[in-house]
BAMAR-456632 format. One record per residue (C-alpha): residue in three letters; residue number from 1; x negated, y negated, z negated. Coordinates in steps of 0.05 Angstrom, whole numbers, padded with zeros to 5 digits. Each point is the difference from the previous one (the first is absolute). Layout:
<rs>
<r "ALA", NUM, <X, Y, Z>>;
...
</rs>
This chain:
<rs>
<r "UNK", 1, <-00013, 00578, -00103>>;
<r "UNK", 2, <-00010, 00025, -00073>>;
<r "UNK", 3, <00003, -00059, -00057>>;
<r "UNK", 4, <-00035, -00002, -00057>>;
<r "UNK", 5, <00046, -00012, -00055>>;
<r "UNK", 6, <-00022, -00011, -00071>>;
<r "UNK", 7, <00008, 00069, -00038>>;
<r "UNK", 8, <00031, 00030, 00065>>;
<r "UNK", 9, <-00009, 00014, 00073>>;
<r "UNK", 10, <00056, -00020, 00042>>;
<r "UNK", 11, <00009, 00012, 00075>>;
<r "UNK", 12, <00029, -00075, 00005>>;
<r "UNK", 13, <-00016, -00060, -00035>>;
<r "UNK", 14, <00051, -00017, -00062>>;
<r "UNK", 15, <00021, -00071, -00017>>;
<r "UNK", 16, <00038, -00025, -00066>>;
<r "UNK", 17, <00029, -00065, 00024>>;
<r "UNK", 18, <00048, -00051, -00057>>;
<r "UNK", 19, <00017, -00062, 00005>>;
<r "UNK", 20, <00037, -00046, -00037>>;
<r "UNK", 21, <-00025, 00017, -00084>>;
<r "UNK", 22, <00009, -00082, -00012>>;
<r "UNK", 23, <-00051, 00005, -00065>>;
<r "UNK", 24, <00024, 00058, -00014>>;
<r "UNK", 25, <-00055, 00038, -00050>>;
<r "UNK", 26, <00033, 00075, 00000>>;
<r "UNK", 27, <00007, 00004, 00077>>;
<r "UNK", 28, <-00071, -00032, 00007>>;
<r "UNK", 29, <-00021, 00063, -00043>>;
<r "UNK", 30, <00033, 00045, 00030>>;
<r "UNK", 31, <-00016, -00021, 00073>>;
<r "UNK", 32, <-00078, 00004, -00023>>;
<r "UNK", 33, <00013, 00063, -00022>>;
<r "UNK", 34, <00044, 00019, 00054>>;
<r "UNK", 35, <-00057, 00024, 00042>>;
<r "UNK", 36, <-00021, 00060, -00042>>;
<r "UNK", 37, <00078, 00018, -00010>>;
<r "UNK", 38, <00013, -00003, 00073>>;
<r "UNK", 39, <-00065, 00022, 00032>>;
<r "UNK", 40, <-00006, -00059, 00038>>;
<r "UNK", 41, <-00055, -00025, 00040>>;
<r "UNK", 42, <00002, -00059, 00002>>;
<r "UNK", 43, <00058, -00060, -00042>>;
<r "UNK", 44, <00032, -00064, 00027>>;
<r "UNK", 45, <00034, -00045, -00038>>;
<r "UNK", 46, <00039, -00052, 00054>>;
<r "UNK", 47, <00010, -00066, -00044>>;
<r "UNK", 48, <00040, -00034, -00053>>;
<r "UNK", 49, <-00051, 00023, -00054>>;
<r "UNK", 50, <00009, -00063, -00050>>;
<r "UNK", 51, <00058, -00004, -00052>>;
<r "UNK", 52, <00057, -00048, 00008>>;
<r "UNK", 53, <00019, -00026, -00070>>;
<r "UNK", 54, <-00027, -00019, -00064>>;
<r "UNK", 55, <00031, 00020, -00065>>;
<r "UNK", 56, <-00004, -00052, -00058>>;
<r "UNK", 57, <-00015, 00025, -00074>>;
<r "UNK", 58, <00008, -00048, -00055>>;
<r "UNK", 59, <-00051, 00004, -00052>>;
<r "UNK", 60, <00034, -00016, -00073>>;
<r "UNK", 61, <-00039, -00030, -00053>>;
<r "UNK", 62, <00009, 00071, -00041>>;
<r "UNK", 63, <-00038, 00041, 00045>>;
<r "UNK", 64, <00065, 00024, 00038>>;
<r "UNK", 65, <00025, -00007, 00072>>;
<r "UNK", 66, <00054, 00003, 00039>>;
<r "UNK", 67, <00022, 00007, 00074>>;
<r "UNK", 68, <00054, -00001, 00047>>;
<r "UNK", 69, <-00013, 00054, 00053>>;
<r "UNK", 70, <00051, 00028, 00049>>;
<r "UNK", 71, <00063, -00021, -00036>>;
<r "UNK", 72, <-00021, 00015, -00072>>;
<r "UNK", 73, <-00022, -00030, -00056>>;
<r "UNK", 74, <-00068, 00023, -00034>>;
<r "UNK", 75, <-00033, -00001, -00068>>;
<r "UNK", 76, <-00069, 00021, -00017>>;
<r "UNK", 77, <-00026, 00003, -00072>>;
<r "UNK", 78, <-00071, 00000, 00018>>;
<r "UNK", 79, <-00055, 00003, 00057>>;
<r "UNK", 80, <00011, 00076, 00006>>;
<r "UNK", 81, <00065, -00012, 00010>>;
<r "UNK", 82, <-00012, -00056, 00054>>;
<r "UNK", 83, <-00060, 00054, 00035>>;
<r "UNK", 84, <00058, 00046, 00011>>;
<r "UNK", 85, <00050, -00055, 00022>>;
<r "UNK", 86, <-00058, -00013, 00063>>;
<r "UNK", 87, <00000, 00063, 00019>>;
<r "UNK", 88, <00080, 00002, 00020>>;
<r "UNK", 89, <-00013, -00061, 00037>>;
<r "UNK", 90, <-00068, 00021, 00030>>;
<r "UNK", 91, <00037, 00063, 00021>>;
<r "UNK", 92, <00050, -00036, 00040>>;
<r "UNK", 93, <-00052, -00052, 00028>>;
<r "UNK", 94, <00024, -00064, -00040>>;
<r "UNK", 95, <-00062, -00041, -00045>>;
<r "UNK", 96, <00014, -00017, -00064>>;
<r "UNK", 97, <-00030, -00075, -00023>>;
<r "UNK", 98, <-00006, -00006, -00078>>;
<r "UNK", 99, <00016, -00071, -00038>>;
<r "UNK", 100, <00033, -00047, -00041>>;
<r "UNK", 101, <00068, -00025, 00004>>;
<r "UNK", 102, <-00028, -00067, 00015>>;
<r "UNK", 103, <-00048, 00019, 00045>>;
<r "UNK", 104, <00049, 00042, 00045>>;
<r "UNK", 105, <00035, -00061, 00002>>;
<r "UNK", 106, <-00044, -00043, 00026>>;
<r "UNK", 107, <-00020, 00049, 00051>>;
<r "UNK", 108, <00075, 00006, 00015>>;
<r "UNK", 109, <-00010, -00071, 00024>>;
<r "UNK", 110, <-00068, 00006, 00040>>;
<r "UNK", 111, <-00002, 00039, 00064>>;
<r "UNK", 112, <-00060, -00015, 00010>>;
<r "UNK", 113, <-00034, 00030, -00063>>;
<r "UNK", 114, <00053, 00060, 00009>>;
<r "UNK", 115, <-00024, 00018, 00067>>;
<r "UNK", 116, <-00065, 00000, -00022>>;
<r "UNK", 117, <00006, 00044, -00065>>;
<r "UNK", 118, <00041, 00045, 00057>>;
<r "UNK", 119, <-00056, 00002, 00033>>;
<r "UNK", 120, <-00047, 00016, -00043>>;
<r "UNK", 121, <00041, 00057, -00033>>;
<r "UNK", 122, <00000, 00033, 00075>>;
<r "UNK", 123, <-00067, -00009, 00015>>;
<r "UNK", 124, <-00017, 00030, -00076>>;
<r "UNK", 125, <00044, 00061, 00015>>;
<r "UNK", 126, <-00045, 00007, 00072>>;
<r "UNK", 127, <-00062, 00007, -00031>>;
<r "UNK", 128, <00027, 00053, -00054>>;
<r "UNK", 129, <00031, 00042, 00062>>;
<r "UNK", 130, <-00065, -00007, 00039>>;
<r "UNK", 131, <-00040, 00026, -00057>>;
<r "UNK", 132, <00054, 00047, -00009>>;
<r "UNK", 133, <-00017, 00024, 00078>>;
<r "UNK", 134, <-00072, -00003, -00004>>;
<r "UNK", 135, <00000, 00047, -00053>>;
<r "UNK", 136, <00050, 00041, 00030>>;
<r "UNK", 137, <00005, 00005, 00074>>;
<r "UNK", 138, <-00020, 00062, 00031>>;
<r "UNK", 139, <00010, -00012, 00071>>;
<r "UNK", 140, <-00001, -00066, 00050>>;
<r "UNK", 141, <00056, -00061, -00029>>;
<r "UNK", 142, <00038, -00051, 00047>>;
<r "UNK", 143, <00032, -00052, -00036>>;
<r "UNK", 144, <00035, -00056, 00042>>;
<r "UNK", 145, <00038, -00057, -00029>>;
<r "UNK", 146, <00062, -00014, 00019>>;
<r "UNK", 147, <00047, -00054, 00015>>;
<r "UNK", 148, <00012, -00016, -00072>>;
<r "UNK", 149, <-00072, -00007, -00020>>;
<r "UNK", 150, <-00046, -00059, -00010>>;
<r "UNK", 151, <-00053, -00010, 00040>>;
<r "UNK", 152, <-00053, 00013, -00065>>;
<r "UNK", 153, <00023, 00074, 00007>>;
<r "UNK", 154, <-00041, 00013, 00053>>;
<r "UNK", 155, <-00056, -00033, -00038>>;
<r "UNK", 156, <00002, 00040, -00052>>;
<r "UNK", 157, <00010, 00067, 00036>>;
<r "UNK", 158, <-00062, -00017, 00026>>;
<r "UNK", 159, <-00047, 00014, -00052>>;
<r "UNK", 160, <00023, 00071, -00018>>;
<r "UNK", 161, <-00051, 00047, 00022>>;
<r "UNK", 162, <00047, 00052, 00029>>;
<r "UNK", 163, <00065, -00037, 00021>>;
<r "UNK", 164, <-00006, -00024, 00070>>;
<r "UNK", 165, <00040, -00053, 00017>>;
<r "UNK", 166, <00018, 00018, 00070>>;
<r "UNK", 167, <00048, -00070, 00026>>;
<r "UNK", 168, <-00057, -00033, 00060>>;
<r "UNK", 169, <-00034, 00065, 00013>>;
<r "UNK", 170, <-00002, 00071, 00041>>;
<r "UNK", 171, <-00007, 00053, -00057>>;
<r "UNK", 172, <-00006, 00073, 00017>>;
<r "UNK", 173, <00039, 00048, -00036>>;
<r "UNK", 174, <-00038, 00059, 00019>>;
<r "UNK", 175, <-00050, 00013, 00068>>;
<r "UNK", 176, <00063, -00003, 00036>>;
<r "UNK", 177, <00044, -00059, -00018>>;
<r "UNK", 178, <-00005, -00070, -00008>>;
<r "UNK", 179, <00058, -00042, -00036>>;
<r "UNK", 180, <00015, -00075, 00000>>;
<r "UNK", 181, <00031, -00044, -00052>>;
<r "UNK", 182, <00046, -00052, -00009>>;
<r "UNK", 183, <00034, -00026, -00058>>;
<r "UNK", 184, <00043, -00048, 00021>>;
<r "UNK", 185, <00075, -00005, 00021>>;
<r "UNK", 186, <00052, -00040, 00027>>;
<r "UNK", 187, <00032, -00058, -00026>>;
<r "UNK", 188, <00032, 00025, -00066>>;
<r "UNK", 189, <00053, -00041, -00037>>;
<r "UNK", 190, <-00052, -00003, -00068>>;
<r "UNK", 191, <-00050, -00039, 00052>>;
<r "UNK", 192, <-00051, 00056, -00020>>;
<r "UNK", 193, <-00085, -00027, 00003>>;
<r "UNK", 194, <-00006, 00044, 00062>>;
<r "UNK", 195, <00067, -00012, 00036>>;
<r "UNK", 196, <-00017, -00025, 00079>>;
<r "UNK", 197, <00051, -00008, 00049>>;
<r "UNK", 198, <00000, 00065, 00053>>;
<r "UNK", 199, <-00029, -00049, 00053>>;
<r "UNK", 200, <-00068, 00000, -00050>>;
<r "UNK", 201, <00014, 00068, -00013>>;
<r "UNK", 202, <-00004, 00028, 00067>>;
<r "UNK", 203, <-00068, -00040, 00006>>;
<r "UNK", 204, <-00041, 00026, -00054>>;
<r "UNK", 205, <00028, 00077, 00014>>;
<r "UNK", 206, <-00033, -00012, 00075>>;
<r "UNK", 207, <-00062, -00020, -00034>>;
<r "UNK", 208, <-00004, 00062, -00037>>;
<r "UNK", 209, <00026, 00051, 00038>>;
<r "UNK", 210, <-00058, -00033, 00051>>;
<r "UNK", 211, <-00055, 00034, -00044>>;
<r "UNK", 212, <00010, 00066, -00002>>;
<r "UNK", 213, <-00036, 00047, 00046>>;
<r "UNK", 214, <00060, 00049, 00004>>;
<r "UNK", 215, <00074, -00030, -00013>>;
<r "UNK", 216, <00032, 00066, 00016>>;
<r "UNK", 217, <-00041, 00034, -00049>>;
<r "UNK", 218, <00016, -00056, -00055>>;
<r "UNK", 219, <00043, -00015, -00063>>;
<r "UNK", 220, <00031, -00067, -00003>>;
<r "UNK", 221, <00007, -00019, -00078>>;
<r "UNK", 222, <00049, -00054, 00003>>;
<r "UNK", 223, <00037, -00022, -00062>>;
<r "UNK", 224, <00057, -00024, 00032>>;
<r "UNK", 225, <00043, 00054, 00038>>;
<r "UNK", 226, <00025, -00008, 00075>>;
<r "UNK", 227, <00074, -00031, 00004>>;
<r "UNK", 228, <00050, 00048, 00009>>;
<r "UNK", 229, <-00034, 00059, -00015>>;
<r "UNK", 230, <00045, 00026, -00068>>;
<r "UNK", 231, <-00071, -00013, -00031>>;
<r "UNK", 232, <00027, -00077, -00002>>;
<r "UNK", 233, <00067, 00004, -00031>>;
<r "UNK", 234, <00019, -00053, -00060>>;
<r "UNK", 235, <00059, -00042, -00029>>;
<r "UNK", 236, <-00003, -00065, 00049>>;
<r "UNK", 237, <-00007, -00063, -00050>>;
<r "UNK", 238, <00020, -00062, 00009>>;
<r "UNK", 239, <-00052, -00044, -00005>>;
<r "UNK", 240, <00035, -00071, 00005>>;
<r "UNK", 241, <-00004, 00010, -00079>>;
<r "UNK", 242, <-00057, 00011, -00045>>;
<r "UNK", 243, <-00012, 00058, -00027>>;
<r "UNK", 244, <00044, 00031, 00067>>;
<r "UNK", 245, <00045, 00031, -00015>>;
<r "UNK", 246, <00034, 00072, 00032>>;
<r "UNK", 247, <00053, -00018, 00063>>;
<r "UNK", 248, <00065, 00035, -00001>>;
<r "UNK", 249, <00049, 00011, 00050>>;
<r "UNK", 250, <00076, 00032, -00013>>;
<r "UNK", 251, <-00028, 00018, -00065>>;
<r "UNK", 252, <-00058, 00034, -00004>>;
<r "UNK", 253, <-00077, -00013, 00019>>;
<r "UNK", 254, <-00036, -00021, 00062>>;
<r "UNK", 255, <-00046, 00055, 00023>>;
<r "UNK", 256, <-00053, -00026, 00054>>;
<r "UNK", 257, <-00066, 00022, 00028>>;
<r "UNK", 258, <-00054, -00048, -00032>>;
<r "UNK", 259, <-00062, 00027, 00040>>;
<r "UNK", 260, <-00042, -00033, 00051>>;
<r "UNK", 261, <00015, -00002, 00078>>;
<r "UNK", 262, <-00068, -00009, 00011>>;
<r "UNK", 263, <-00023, 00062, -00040>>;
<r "UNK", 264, <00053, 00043, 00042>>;
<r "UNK", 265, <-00033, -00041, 00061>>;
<r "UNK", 266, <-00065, 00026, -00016>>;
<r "UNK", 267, <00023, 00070, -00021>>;
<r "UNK", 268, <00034, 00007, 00071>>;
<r "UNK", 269, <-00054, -00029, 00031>>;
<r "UNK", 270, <-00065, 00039, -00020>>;
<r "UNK", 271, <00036, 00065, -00032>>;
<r "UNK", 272, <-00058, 00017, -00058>>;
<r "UNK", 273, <00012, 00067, -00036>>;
<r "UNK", 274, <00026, -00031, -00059>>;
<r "UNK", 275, <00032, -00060, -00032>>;
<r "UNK", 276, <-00012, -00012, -00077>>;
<r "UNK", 277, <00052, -00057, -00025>>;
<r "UNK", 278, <00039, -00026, -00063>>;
<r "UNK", 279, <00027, -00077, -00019>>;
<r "UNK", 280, <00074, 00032, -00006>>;
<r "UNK", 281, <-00009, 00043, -00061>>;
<r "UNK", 282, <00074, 00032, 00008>>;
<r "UNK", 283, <-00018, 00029, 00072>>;
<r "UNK", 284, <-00036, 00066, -00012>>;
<r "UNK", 285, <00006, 00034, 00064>>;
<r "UNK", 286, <-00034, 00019, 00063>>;
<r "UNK", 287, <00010, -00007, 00070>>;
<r "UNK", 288, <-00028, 00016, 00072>>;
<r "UNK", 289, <-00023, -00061, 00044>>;
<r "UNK", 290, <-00005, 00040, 00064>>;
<r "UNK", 291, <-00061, 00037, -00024>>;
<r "UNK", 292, <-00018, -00036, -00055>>;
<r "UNK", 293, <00020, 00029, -00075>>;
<r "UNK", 294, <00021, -00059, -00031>>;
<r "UNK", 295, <00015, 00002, -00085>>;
<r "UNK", 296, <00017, -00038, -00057>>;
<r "UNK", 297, <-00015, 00036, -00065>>;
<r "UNK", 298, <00049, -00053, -00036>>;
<r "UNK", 299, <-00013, -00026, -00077>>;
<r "UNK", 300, <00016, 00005, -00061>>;
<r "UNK", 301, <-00058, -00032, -00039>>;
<r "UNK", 302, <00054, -00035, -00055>>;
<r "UNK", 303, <00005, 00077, -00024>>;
<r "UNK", 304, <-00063, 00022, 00002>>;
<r "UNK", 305, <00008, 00036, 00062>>;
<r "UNK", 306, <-00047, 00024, 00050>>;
<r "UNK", 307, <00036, -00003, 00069>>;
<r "UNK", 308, <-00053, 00029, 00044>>;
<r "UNK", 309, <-00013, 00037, 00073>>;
<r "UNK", 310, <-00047, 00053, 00015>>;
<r "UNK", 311, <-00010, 00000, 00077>>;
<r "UNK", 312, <-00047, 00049, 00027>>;
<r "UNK", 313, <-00035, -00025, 00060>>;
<r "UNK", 314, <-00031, 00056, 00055>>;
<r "UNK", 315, <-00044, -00022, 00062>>;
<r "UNK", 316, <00061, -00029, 00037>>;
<r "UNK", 317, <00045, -00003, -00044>>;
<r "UNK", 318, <00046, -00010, -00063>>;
<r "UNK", 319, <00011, 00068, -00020>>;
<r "UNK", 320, <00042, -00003, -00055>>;
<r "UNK", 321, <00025, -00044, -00058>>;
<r "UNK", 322, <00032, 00008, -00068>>;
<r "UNK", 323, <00028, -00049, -00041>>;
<r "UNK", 324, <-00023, 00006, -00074>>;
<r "UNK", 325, <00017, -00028, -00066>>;
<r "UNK", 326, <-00037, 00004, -00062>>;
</rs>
């Protein structure tokens, strides 16, 4: 089978798969433009798309502001100033909300007006990167949510023209192979939006993997990685307290594998080509479930990173992969 790449003819279909930017504006970028750089066919991004804090910047009567952001203190004379104060903060996927003293205060003190102004901050950054794709995109887009986004995600990916949001649907990647979706995981100690016990879990992947025409042939894109597979490995937290908080034993951390046994049940059970997976940013790695090529391109969205995988797909197979950073 030949491919028809965009700018290139390949003899095997190329995907760019991230997961994990969390708001983050650089990585968005650069996973847009990923497909040109990389020669990809086709790019997947596997969930956790929205940002997970809010920075507040008080507005002073003299036309200054001022911010506390990762640690430090800071001042800015003017709105120039403050344009290039949003842009460290866009970088590492943070929104900044701009107000008085008093008005912070009082929002301090309502959840309920904070969540929305949240809320509305992420769905304002959506829009901006779906005009950013539209404009941009050369070649097909998946974007799941993940297990840390609200259901309005969806809604919104929904009216880009060129982003396909792939979660309750066969897609095909090329003539070849289909892929499947899903964004949730297990439970988490944060008690994530899309956190289902593995009992629900195991369910829904049944449903799915039920639609395709050719399971053997497919990719399964699903955020959470199967348990025990080094693709899993975190700090254990202790979730008696809130926020948890790292477990230690003799001294130093508790190192567990977080994935899903229903994930590894499916993996074992229908052995696609590939498996595309994130949730535990600090895992980059890969591993073989029996025939399956299973990775984990990790994240570092807080830097501005792009922690991506090419994996080259032939007829029957995953050729080859290459973990990438940009």
């Amino acid at each position: 089978m030949i491919s028809k790449g965009y700018g290139t003819r390949l003899a095997f279909t190329r995907i760019l798969f991230v997961s994990d930017v969390h708001g983050s504006d650089t990585v968005w970028k650069k996973f847009i433009q990923g497909a040109n750089f990389y020669k990809a066919n086709v790019i997947v991004m596997g969930g956790d798309v929205t940002g997970k804090a809010v920075v507040s910047v008080i507005s002073n009567p003299d036309g200054s502001y001022q911010a506390d952001f990762q640690g430090q203190a800071h001042g800015m004379k003017n709105k120039e100033e403050l344009a290039r104060f949003e842009e460290i903060v866009r970088r590492t996927g943070s929104y900044i909300y701009v107000a008085s003293t008093d008005e912070l205060q009082t929002l301090a003190e309502n959840k309920t007006e904070s969540d929305r102004i949240f809320k509305e901050l992420t769905r304002m950054r959506l829009r901006e990167w779906i005009e950013y794709a539209d404009a941009n995109a050369t070649c097909p887009i998946f974007v799941n949510a993940g297990n840390d986004d609200e259901s309005f995600v969806d809604e919104e990916l929904a009216q880009s023209k060129k982003i396909v949001q792939p979660e309750d649907k066969v897609v095909m990647l090329d003539s070849k192979h289909e892929m499947i979706s899903a964004g949730f995981a297990n439970i988490t100690p944060w008690k994530c939006p899309r956190d289902l016990t593995e009992e629900d879990i195991a369910n829904r992947l049944e449903k799915k993997i039920s639609m395709l025409s050719d399971v053997k042939n497919s990719v399964f894109n699903f955020h959470c990685p199967p348990v025990d597979s080094g693709l899993d490995t975190c700090v254990k937290l202790d979730d008696s307290v809130f926020p948890p908080k790292p477990m230690m034993d003799g001294g130093g951390l508790v190192f567990f594998g977080a994935g899903s046994t229903a994930v590894r049940g499916a993996i074992e059970k229908y052995q696609p080509i590939a498996g595309l997976h994130g949730h535990i940013h600090e895992s980059r790695n890969v591993a073989k479930i029996g025939r399956t090529v299973c990775l984990n391109p990790g994240s570092e969205y807080g830097e501005g990173i792009l922690r991506g995988a090419l994996v080259n797909l032939d007829e029957k197979a995953c050729k080859s992969y290459q973990f990438v950073s940009a």
